[in-house]
C-alpha positions as CSV (number, residue, x, y, z in Angstrom):
1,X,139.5,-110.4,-94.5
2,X,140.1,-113.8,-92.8
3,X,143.7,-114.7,-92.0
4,X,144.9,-117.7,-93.0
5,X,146.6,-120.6,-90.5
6,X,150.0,-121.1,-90.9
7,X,150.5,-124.6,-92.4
8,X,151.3,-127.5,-89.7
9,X,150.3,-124.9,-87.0
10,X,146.5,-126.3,-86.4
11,X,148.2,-130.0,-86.2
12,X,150.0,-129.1,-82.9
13,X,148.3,-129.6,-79.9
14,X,147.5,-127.2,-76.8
15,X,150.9,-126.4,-74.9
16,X,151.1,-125.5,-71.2
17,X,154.0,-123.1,-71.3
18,X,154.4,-122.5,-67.9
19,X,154.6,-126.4,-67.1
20,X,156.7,-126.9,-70.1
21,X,159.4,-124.3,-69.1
22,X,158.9,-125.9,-65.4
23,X,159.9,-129.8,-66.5
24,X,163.0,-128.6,-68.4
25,X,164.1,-126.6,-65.3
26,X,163.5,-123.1,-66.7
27,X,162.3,-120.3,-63.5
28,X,159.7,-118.3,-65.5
29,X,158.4,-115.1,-63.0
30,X,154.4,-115.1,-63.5
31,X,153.8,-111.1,-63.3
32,X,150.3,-109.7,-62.5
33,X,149.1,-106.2,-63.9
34,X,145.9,-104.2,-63.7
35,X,144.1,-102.8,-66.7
36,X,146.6,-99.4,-67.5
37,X,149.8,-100.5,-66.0
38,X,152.7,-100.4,-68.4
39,X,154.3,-103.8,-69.1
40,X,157.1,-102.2,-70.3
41,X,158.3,-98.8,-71.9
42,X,159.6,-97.6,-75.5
43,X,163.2,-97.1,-74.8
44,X,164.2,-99.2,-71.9
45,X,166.7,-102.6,-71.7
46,X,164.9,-105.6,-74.1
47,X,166.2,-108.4,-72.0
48,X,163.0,-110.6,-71.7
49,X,160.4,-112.2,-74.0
50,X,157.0,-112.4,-72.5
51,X,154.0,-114.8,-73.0
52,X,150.3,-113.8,-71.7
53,X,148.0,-116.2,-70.6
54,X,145.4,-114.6,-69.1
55,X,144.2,-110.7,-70.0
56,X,145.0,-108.1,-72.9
57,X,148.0,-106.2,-74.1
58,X,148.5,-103.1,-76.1
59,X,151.6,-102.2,-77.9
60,X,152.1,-98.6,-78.7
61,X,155.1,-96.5,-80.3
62,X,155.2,-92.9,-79.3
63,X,156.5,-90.7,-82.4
64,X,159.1,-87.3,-81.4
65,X,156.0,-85.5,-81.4
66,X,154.5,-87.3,-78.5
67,X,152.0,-88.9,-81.2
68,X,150.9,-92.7,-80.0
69,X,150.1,-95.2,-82.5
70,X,148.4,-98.7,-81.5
71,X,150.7,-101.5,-83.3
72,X,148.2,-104.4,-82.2
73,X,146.2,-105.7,-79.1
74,X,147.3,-109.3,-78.1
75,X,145.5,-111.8,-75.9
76,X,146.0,-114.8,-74.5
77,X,148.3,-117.5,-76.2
78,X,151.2,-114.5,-77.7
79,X,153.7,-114.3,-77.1
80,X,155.8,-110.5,-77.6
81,X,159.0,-108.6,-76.6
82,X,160.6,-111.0,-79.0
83,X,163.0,-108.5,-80.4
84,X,165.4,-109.3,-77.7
85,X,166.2,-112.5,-79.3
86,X,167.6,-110.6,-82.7
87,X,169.9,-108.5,-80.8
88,X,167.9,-106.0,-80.1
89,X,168.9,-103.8,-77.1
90,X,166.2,-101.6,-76.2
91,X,162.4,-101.7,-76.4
92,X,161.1,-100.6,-80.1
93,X,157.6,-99.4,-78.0
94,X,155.7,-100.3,-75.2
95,X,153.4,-102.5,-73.6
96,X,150.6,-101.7,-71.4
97,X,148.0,-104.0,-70.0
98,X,144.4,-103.4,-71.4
99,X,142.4,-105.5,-69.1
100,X,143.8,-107.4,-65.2
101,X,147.0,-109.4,-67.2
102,X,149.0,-112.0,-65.9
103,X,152.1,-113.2,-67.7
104,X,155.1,-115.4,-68.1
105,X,158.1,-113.4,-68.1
106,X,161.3,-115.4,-69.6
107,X,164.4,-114.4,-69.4
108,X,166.5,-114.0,-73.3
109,X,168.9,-116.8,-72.6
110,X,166.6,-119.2,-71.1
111,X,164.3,-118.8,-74.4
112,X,166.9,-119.0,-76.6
113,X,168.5,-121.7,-75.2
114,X,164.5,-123.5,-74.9
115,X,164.3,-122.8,-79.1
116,X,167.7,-124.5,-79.5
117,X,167.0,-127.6,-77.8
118,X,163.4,-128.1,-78.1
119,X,162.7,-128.2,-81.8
120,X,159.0,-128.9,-80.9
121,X,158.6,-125.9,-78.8
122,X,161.0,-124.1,-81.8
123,X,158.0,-125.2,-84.1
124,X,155.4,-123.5,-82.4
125,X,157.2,-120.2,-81.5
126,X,158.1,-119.7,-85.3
127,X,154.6,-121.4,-86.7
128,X,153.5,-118.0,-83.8
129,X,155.8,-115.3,-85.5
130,X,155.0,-116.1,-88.8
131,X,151.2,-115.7,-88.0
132,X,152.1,-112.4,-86.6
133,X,153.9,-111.0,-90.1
134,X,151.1,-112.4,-91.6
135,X,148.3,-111.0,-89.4
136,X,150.9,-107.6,-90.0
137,X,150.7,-107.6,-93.8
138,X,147.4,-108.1,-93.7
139,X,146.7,-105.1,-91.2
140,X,148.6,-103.0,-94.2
141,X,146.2,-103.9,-96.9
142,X,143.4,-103.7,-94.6
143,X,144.1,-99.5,-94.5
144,X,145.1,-99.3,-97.7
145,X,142.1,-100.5,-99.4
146,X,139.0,-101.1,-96.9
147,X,136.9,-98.8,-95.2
148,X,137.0,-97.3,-91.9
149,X,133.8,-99.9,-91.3
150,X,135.8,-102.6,-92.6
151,X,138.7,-102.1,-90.7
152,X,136.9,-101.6,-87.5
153,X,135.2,-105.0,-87.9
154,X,138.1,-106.9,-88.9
155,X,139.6,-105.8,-85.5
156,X,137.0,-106.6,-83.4
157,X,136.7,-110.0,-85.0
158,X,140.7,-110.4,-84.6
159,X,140.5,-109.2,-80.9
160,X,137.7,-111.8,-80.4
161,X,140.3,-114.0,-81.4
162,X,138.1,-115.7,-84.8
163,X,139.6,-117.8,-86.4
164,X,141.8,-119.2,-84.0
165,X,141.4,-123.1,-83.7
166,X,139.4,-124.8,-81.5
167,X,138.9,-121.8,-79.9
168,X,135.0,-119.9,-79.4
169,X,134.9,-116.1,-80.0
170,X,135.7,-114.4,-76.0
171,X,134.6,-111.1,-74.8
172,X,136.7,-108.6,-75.5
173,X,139.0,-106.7,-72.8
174,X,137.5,-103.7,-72.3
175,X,139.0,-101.0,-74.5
176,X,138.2,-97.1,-75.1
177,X,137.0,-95.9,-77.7
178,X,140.0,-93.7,-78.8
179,X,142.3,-97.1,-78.4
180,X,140.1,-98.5,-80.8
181,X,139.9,-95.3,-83.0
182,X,143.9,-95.6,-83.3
183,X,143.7,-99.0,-84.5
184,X,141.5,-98.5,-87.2
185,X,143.2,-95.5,-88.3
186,X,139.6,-93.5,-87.6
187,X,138.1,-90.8,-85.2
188,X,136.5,-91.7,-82.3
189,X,133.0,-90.6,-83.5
190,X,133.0,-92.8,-86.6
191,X,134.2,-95.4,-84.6
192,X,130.8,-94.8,-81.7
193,X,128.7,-94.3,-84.8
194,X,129.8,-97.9,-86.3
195,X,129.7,-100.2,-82.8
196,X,125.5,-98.7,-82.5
197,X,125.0,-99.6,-85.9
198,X,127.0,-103.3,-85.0
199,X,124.8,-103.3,-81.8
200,X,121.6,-102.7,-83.7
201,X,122.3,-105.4,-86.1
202,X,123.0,-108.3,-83.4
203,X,127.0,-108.2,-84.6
204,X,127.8,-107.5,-81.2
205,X,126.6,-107.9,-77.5
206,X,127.2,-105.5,-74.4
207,X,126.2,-107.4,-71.5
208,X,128.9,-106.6,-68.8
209,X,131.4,-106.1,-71.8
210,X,131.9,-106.4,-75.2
211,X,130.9,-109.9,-77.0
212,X,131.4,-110.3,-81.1
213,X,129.4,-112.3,-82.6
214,X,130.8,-114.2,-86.0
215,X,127.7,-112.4,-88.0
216,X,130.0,-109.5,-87.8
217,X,132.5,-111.4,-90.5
218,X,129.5,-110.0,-93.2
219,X,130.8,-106.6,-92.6
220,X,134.2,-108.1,-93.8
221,X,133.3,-110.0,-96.6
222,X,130.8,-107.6,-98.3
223,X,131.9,-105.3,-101.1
């Protein structure tokens, strides 16, 4: 299943965020973390909204039980931890970086007060956040109604980041197995069966990591 741009999003050029937030006087903190280390934690203060440039993130929520389930992998150009800016107080999960990470780390009043007064940059956050609910619902059908196979390949390809514009597929941050297994909603052993049967097929490349090839959207699209 492809996702679908938001409209007037592909007509707004590449933004430096970090240069932008700089020439209206905003002090972003660019924070560094290796693959494993936790962004932040289900549970703690939501004072910040972050935006990564360079790396992957994992968000998680961690049931009563102790159960984790994997909400979504982000890479470069998302922003997240934007439930700060609706009021609310703590963190609904938590982030952990999937591959070496750096990010911008912006402060709740300096972004809100960035959205009111720069309706451009307002444009883009919310052209951003409604790609996400779409990309979301979309996630929902995708369990309800395609295959484990499906699923998995769709993910990859989102991961790979197709779709987005101007913008080639990138190899993927390096991700277990079981991460990808929660994702999907699968076990890990359907999940090692399906990735050889990609490999053997020329859908995807290991050669240092993991490289998806756009052949892999036939997966998707057949019925």
């Amino acid at each position: 299943m492809r996702s679908k741009p938001v409209p007037g999003a592909a007509a707004l050029p590449a933004l430096d965020v970090h240069a932008f937030f700089k020439s209206a006087g905003v002090l972003v903190r660019v924070a560094r973390f290796t693959q494993g280390e936790q962004i932040f934690a289900q549970g703690t203060s939501a004072n910040h909204v972050f935006y990564l440039q360079e790396g992957g993130v994992k968000l998680s929520v961690l049931s009563s039980t102790g159960k984790e389930a994997v909400i979504a992998i982000l890479g470069p150009g998302d922003y997240f931890g934007e439930g700060c800016l609706a009021a609310q107080p703590i963190r609904m999960g938590s982030a952990t970086a999937v591959a070496t990470t750096t990010l911008l780390r912006i402060q709740k009043r300096d972004m809100a007060r960035m959205l009111h007064e720069h309706s451009e940059f307002s444009d883009r956050f919310i052209a951003h956040m409604l790609g996400r609910n779409i990309r979301i619902e979309e996630d929902l059908v995708d369990q309800l109604f395609n295959s484990s196979e499906k699923r998995l390949a769709r993910t990859l390809l989102l991961l790979a980041r197709y779709g987005k514009d101007n913008t080639v597929l990138r190899p993927l941050p390096k991700l277990s197995q079981e991460t990808l297994a929660e994702m999907v909603g699968t076990t890990r052993s359907r999940v090692n069966f399906f990735m050889n049967k990609f490999r053997k097929l020329g859908f995807i490349e290991y050669n240092g990591g993991l490289t998806v090839n756009s052949s892999l959207l036939s997966v998707v699209l057949h019925d």
